[in-house]
C-alpha positions in Angstrom: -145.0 -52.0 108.1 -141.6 -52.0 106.9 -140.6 -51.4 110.3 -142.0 -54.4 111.7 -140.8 -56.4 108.6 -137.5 -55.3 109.7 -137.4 -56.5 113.0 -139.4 -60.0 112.1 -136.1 -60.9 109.9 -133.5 -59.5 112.4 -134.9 -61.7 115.0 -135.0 -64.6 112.8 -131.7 -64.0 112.1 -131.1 -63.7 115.7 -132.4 -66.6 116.6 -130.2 -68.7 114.2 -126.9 -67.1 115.5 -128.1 -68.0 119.1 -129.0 -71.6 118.2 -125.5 -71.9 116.4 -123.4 -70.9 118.9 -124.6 -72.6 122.1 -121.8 -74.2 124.1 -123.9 -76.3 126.6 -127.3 -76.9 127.6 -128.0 -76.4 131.7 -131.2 -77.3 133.1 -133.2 -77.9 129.4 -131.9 -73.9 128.9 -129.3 -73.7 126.0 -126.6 -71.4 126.9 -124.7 -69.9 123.8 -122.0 -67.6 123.6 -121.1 -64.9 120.9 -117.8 -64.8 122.0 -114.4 -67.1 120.9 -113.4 -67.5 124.2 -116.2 -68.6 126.5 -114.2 -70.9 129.0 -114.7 -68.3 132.0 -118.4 -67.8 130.6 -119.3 -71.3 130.9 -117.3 -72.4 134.2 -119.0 -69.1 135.9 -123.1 -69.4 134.3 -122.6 -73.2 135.3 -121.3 -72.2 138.9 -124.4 -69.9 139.0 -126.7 -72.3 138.0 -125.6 -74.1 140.7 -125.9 -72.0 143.3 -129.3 -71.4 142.5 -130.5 -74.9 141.9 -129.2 -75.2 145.5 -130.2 -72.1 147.2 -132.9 -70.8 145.2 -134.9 -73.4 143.1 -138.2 -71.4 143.4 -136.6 -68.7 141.8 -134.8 -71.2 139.0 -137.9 -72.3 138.2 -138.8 -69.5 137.2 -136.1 -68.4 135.1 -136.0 -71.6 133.4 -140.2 -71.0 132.6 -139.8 -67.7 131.4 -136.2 -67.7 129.1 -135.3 -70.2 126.5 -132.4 -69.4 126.3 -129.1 -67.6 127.9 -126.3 -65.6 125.7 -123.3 -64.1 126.6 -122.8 -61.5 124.1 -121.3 -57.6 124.0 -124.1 -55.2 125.0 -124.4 -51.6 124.8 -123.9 -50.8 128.7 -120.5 -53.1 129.2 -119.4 -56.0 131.0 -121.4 -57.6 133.6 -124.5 -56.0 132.4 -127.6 -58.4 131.4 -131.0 -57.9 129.4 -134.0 -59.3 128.6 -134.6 -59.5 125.2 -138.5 -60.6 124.7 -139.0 -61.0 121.3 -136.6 -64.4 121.9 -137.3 -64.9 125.3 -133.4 -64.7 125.6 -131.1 -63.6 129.4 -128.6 -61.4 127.1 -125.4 -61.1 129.7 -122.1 -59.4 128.4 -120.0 -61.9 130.7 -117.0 -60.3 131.9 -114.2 -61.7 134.0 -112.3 -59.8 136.4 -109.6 -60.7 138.6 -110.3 -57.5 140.7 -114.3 -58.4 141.0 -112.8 -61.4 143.1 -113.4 -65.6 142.3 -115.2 -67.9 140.6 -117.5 -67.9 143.2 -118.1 -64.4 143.7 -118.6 -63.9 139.9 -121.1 -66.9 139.8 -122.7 -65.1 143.3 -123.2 -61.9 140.7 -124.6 -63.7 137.9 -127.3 -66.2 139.7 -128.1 -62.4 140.7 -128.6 -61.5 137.1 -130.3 -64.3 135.8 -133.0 -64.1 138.8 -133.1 -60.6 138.6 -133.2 -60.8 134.5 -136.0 -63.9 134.7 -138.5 -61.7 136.0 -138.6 -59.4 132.8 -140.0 -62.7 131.3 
């Protein structure tokens, strides 16, 4: 019971931190970011949004029915790792730039990867 009571207030809690610290809003999703420095975040997750919108709208559709959200914060396995966190119905992605990974493109390439491949959790 306590348990439960726990995780009801860390998810409210959560919640408010996403909801404070989005940076844009891209196709009705809010996109937040934990992070001080999100100017590479949001040119790439726009970039992917982008390419999926054109290449793969079936497939944005879907993400945009299942998530309510998109947040680039630090998780547990690293940078450019992703997760679906159900309780918020939120793509968790620990957005990573990389000169080495290659360009814009390429990292947006990766990412439209992740959100499809993270949508389906949903």
């Amino acid at each position: 019971m306590l348990h439960k009571l726990r995780r009801k207030i860390a998810n409210r809690v959560l919640k408010r931190l996403f909801a404070s610290s989005v940076i844009t809003v891209i196709d009705g999703l809010p996109v937040a970011s934990l992070r001080d420095d999100h100017a590479d975040f949001l040119r790439v997750i726009s970039l992917s949004f982008d390419l999926l919108r054109e290449h793969d709208p079936r497939r944005l559709e879907r993400i945009v029915s299942v998530a309510e959200r998109v947040v680039d914060g630090a998780l547990a396995l690293g940078g450019r790792s992703a997760e679906f966190y159900t309780p918020l119905s939120a793509i968790q992605i620990d957005f990573e730039w990389s000169d080495d990974f290659g360009d814009d493109l390429q990292h947006a390439a990766y990412f439209a990867g992740v959100l499809v491949h993270e949508g389906t959790h949903g």
